[in-house]
Structures are given as C-alpha cells and as structure tokens.
C-alpha positions in Angstrom: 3.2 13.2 -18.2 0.6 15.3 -20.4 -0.5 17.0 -17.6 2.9 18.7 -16.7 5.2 17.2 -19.6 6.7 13.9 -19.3 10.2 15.2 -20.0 10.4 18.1 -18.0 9.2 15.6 -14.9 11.7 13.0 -15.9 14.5 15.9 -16.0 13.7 16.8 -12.2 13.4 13.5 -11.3 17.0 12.8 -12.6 18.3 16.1 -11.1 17.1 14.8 -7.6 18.2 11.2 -7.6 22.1 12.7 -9.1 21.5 15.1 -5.7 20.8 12.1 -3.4 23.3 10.2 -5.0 26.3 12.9 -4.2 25.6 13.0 -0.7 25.3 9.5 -0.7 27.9 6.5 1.4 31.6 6.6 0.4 32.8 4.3 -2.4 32.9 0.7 -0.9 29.4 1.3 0.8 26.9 -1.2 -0.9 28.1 -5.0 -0.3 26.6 -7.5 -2.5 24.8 -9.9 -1.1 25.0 -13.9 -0.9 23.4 -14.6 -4.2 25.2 -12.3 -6.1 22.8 -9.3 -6.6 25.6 -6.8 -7.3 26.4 -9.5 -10.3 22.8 -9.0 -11.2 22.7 -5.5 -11.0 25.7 -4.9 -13.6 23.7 -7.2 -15.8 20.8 -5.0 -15.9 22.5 -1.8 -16.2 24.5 -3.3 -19.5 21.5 -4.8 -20.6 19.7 -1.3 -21.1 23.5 1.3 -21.0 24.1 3.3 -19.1 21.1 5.6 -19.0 17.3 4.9 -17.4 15.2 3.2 -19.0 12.6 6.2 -18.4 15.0 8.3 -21.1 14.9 4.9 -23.4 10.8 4.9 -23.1 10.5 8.2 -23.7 12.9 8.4 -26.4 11.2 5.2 -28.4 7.6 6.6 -27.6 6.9 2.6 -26.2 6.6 1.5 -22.6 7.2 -2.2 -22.8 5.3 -4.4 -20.4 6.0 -7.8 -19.3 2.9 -9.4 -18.3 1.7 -13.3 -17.9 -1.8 -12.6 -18.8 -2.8 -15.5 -16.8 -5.2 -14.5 -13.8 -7.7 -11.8 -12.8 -5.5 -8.6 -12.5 -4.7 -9.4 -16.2 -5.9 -11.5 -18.5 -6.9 -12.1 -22.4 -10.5 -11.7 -22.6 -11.5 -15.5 -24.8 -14.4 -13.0 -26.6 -12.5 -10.3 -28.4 -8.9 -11.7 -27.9 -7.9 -8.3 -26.6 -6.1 -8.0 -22.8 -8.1 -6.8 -20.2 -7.9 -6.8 -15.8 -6.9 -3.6 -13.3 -3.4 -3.7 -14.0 -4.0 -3.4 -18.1 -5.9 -0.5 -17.4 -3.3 0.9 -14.7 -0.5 0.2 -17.5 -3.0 2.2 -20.4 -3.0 4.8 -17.7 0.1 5.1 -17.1 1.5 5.2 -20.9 -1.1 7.9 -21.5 0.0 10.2 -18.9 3.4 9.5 -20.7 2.6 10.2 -24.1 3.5 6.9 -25.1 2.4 3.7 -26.7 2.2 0.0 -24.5 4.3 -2.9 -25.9 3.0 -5.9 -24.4 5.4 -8.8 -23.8 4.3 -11.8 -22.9 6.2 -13.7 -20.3 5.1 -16.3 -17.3 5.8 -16.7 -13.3 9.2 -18.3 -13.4 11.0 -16.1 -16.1 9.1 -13.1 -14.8 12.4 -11.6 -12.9 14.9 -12.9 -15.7 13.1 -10.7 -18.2 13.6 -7.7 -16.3 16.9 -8.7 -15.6 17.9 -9.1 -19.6 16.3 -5.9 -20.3 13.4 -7.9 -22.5 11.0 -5.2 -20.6 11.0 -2.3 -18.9 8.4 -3.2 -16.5 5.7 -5.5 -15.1 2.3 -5.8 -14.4 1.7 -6.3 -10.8 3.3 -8.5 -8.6 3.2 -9.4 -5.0 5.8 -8.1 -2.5 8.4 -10.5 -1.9 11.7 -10.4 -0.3 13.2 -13.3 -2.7 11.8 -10.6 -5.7 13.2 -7.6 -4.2 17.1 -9.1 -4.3 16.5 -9.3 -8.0 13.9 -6.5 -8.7 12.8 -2.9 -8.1 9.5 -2.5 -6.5 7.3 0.6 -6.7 4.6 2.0 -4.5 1.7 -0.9 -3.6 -0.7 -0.2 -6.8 -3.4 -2.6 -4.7 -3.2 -4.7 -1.5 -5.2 -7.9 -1.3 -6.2 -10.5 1.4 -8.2 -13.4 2.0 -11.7 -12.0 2.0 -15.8 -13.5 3.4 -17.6 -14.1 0.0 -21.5 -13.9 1.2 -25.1 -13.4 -0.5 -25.4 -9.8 -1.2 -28.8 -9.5 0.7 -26.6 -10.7 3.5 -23.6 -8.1 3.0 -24.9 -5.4 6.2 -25.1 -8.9 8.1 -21.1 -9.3 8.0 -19.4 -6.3 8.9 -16.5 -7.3 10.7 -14.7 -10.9 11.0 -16.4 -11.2 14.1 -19.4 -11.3 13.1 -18.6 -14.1 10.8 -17.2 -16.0 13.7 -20.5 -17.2 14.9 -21.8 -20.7 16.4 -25.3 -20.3 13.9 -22.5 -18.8 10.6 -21.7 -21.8 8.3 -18.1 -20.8 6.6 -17.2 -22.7 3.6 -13.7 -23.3 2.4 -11.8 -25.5 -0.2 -10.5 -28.2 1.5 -6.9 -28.6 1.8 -6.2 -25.4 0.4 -5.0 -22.3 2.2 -8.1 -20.9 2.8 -9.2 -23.7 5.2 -6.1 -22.8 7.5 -7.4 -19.2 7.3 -11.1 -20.1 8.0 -9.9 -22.2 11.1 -8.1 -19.3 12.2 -10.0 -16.7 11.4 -13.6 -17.8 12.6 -13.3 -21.2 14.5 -16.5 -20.4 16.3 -18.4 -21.0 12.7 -19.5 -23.7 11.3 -16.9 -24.8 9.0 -17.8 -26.7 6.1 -15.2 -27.7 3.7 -15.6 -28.2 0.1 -14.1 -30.6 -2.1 -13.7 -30.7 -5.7 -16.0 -30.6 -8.3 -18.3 -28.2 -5.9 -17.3 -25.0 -4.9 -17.7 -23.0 -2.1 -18.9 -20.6 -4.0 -21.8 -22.6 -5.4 -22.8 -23.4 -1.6 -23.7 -19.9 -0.4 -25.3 -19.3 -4.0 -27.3 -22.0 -3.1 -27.9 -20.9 0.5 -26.4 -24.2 2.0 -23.5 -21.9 3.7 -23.8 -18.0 4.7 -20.0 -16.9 3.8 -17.5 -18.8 1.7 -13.3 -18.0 2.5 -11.6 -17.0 -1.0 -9.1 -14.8 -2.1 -9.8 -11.2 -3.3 -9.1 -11.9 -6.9 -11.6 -14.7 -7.1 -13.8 -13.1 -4.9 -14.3 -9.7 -7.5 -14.2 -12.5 -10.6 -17.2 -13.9 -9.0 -18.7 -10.9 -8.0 -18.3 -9.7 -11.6 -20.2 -13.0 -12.7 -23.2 -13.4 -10.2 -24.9 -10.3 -9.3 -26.1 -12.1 -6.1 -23.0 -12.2 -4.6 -20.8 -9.9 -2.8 -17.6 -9.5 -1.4 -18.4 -8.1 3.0 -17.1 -4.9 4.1 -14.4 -6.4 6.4 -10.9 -5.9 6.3 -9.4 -8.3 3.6 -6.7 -11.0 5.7 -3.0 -12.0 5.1 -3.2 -8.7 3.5 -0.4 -8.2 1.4 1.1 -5.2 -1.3 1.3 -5.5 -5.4 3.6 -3.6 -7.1 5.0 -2.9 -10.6 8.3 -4.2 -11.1 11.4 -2.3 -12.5 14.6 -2.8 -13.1 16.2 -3.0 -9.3 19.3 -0.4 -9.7 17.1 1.7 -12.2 16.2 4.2 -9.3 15.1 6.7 -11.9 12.3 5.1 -13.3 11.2 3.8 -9.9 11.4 7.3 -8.6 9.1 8.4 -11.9 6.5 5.4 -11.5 6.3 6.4 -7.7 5.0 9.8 -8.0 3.0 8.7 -10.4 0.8 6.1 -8.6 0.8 8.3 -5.3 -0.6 10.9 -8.0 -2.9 8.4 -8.9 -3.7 7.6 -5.5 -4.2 11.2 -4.5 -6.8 12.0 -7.0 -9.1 8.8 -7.1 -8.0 6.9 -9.7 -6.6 3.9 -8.0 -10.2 4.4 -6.0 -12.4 4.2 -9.3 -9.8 1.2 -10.8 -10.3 -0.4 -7.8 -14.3 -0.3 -7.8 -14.6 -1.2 -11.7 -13.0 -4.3 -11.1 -14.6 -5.4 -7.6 -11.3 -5.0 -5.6 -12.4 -2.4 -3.6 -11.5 -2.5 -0.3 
C-alpha cells in the first residue's frame, strides 16, 4: 500500500505464509474432495504460474476485477455510463492503497467462479458466502453483511427499534407475495398484520402511501430505496438471515488472500468500511 509500500507488505506477507507453510502437515495431507477441487486447484495455479497473483498485480500496475455490474453493490449508472455501488468504491480503494490501476472485467452469476478459475481475473467484487463457492474459490474477510431488513416511514424510524416492536397486533407488515420475504415476515412478526403485495404494487409504495407501517425487503433494495425517497428509512434493528460478502480470489492463492485480508481489517479498523457503509445506506 502507499501508506507503508505495497511491495515491502507483499514481501512480509510472502515471508509468513512460506513460514506457515514449512511447519505445515506432511506431504499426503490435503485430500481432494468429491468434485475434484484439487483438479481445480492445479488449474488455477497454471493458469496464473507459479507465483501470486499479488506479485503479477503489482508487477503489471493493474488489479483486474471481475464484476457483473448487475445489482446495487455494483452497477453501471444509465446517466454517465460510468460503474458505480459500495463494492466499486471498495475496489477504487483498494487499488489506490496499491498503487495500481482497476481493470474491470465484465462477467455474470454463472461464469462468475470459472473466471477466477481460468485466471480471466484476479478478483471479484463481492459475493455472498457459500459453501458450494468456497470448494471452487478463496474468500476474504466479510467486506459487508446483509439481512432481510423493516423498510418504514422515516418519521416512524424511533417507533421500530427492535423486531419486536414490529411484531405488533395494531403494525401492518407488508411483503411480496410468494417471495422469500413473506416466509420471513411470517416468521419474524406473525403477531402483525400481514399484508402481502402482489405485482405491479409494491410494498414499498404501501408504506409511502401510509396503507402499511413497515414493508419486509432485503438490505440492498432497502438502501436503493432509501437513496430514492427521502421519506423512507431503513429501522435500527438487527438486519435477519444475516449473511457475510466477500471478495473472491483465487482459492490456493493464499498470498493474495492473506494481503486482501489485512487490508479490509485495516479498513475496518479505521472507519472506512463504517463511512462506505453509510454513503451507500447499508449501514447497519
């Protein structure tokens, strides 16, 4: 990084994982598993040589990021055609701190792993922790967690400070019917009212409107909205079905994980996750 040279970091970095690694199991330690990881690993390894790919990036001056571009946390703004979300600002971040440039690839959901695996990228944009992911992928530190979260009228934000006290006989909850987010509003506050939604209206549009008091969504809508109608406001409860995002990495490139690592638990530790999280409404 700037800060402390990105170099001299990656050296000690390298110089710990080569320590770890010679008091590590015997040969003959690490089974592959059923679906052929161990294959996949090899793959990965010839795809980039046999170095990290945290040498490669700093040696080419690029970071390359695949990315989908296709929802909240990253997206291509229709206005100035430029790409813009939390995790396009963590990336900017992060290549700064590097002294490097971002190359942006473009990829989708289902070839998302197989581009990390052909060594198209050396990383992702955020993704959510997942077991079927990990076998193929490296994970690093949770950059954000997210939930299912109470969408109410901001006047009525100090009202709702706990799911309890959305679980109320006089509370009318609003959810998408059929969707996840009824099961979760069943679950969550079956003492509310529960009022489900069906397509073209949203639940959205009935606490604008004042027809419900709180409306079941996911963070990521929940902070688009926020970001679109100032009367609206996510409540200070803790989000549900929580789970962790991550950047992803080549899965046998422990270097580079180790690197991104420190670096968001830097991040972490000195408020910038904190002030990424609060520009873009996912503070929670």
């Amino acid at each position: 990084m700037k800060t402390f040279g990105a170099r001299a970091f990656a050296g000690v970095v390298v110089l710990a994982v080569l320590t770890i690694a010679g008091c590590g199991s015997p040969a003959g330690g690490g089974d592959a598993d059923a679906n052929g990881s161990a294959a996949g690993s090899t793959a990965e390894s010839s795809s980039r040589g046999s170095g990290s790919a945290l040498d490669e990036i700093l040696e080419r001056g690029t970071i390359r990021v695949g990315t989908t571009g296709d929802f909240y946390m990253s997206f291509i703004d229709p206005e100035t055609n430029e790409r813009r979300g939390y995790d396009v600002d963590l990336v900017k971040k992060l290549a700064a701190d590097m002294g490097v440039e971002v190359e942006w690839v473009a990829t989708d959901w289902a070839n998302l792993l197989s581009g990390i695996a052909a060594g198209k990228y050396d990383i992702t944009t955020g993704a959510s922790y997942n077991m079927g992911r990990a076998k193929t992928a490296g994970y690093t530190l949770p950059v954000i967690n997210v939930g299912t979260v109470p969408l109410v009228r901001r006047e009525d934000r100090a009202r709702f400070e706990s799911w309890e006290s959305i679980n109320q006989p006089e509370v009318v909850t609003a959810a998408r019917l059929g969707t996840v987010f009824e099961d979760q509003a069943r679950a969550l506050v079956p003492d509310s009212e529960l009022k489900l939604i069906s397509q073209p209206a949203t639940e959205y549009q009935e606490v604008l409107s004042g027809k419900a008091d709180v409306a079941i969504t996911s963070l990521f809508d929940a902070a688009n909205l926020v970001g679109q109608y100032e009367q609206l406001a996510i409540a200070d409860v803790t989000p549900a079905a929580r789970n962790a995002i991550g950047l992803l990495a080549p899965r046998d490139d422990q270097e580079l994980i180790n690197y991104l690592n420190v670096w968001i638990t830097m991040q972490d530790r000195n408020g910038y996750l904190d002030e990424l999280r609060a520009t873009w409404n996912l503070s929670q």
